[in-house]
N, C-alpha and C positions, 0 to 999 in steps of 0.2 A: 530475447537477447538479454544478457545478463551484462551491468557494469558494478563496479566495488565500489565507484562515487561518481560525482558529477563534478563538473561539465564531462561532457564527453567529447573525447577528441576530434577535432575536426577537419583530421586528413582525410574519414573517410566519409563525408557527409554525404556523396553523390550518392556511395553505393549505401545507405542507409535507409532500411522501408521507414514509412512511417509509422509515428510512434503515436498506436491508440492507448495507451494506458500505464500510469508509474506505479512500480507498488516497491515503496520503502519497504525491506527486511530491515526489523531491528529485534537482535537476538539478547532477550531479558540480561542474561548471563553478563554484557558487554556494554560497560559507558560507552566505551569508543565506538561502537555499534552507532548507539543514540547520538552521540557528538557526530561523525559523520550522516547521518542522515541530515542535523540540524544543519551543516555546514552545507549540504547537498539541495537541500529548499530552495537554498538561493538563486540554483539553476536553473528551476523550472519555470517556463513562463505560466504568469498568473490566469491566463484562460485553463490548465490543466486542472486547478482547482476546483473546476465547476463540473465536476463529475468523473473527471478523469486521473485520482491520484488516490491510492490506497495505502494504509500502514501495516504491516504483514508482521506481527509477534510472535517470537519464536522461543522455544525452552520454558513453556510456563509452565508445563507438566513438573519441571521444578523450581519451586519458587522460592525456596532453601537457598538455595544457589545463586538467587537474584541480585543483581546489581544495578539495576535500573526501576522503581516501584510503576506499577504499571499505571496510575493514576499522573504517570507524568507523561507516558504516551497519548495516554485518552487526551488530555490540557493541548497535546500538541496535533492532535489528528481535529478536536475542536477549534484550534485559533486558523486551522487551514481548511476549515469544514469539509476531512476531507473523514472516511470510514477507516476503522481499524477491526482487524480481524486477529485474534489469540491463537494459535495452535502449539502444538507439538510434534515438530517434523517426524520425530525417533518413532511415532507410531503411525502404522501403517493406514490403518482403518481414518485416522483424524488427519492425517497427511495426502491421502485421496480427496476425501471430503474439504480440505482445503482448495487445493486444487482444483474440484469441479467446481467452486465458488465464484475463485478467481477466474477461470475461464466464462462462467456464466457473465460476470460481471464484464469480463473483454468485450464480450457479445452487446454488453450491453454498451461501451463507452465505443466500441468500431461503430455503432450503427446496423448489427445484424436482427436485432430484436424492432420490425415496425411497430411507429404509432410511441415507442419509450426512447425520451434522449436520455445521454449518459446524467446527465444533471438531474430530470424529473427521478431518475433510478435511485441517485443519492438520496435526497428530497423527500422519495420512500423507505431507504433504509433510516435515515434521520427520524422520521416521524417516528416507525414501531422502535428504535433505540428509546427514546424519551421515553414511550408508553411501558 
């Protein structure tokens, strides 16, 4: 399910599955990108943070074209300890490979993967990050 910002509205909350996993899009190209996802933090309750909240970068393949420096997403994907992942939708091959990322990582924050919680999962993407 796709929304443009948060809160989401809550006419239809009965008929809404729940929700294992957030992954902020913010497209390099766009302040208001960044500024809505900033404004959109606010919504999330703070257990989603502990394994369950991804930053999704979009258009780095041009970085010409940049209007957001991507060390201000990193700042912000750290004060929310949550992972950030770079791509380039326009291509296919990098745009797949996103995609079976995010869905591995679904697997991991639903609870499909025994024995890994969605947090221990972070926890290991965090450590090889540093290294």
């Amino acid at each position: 399910h796709l929304a443009t910002s948060l809160p989401l509205p809550s006419e239809r909350d009965h008929l809404r599955p729940r929700i294992d996993m957030v992954v902020f899009m913010i497209d390099i190209k766009s302040k208001y990108s960044l500024k809505n996802v900033e404004t959109s933090l606010a919504h999330v309750d703070a257990s989603f943070f502990l394994g369950k909240v991804c930053f999704l970068v979009t258009g780095v393949g041009r970085m010409k074209a940049c209007s957001i420096e991507a060390n201000a997403v990193c700042k912000l994907a750290e004060a929310y300890c949550s992972p950030v992942l770079f791509c380039e939708l326009e291509l296919e091959g990098i745009r797949a490979a996103t995609a079976q990322r995010l869905l591995r990582m679904l697997q991991f924050c639903a609870g499909h993967i025994p024995g890994v919680s969605a947090l221990s999962f972070v926890s290991l993407m965090r450590n090889s990050n540093v290294d």
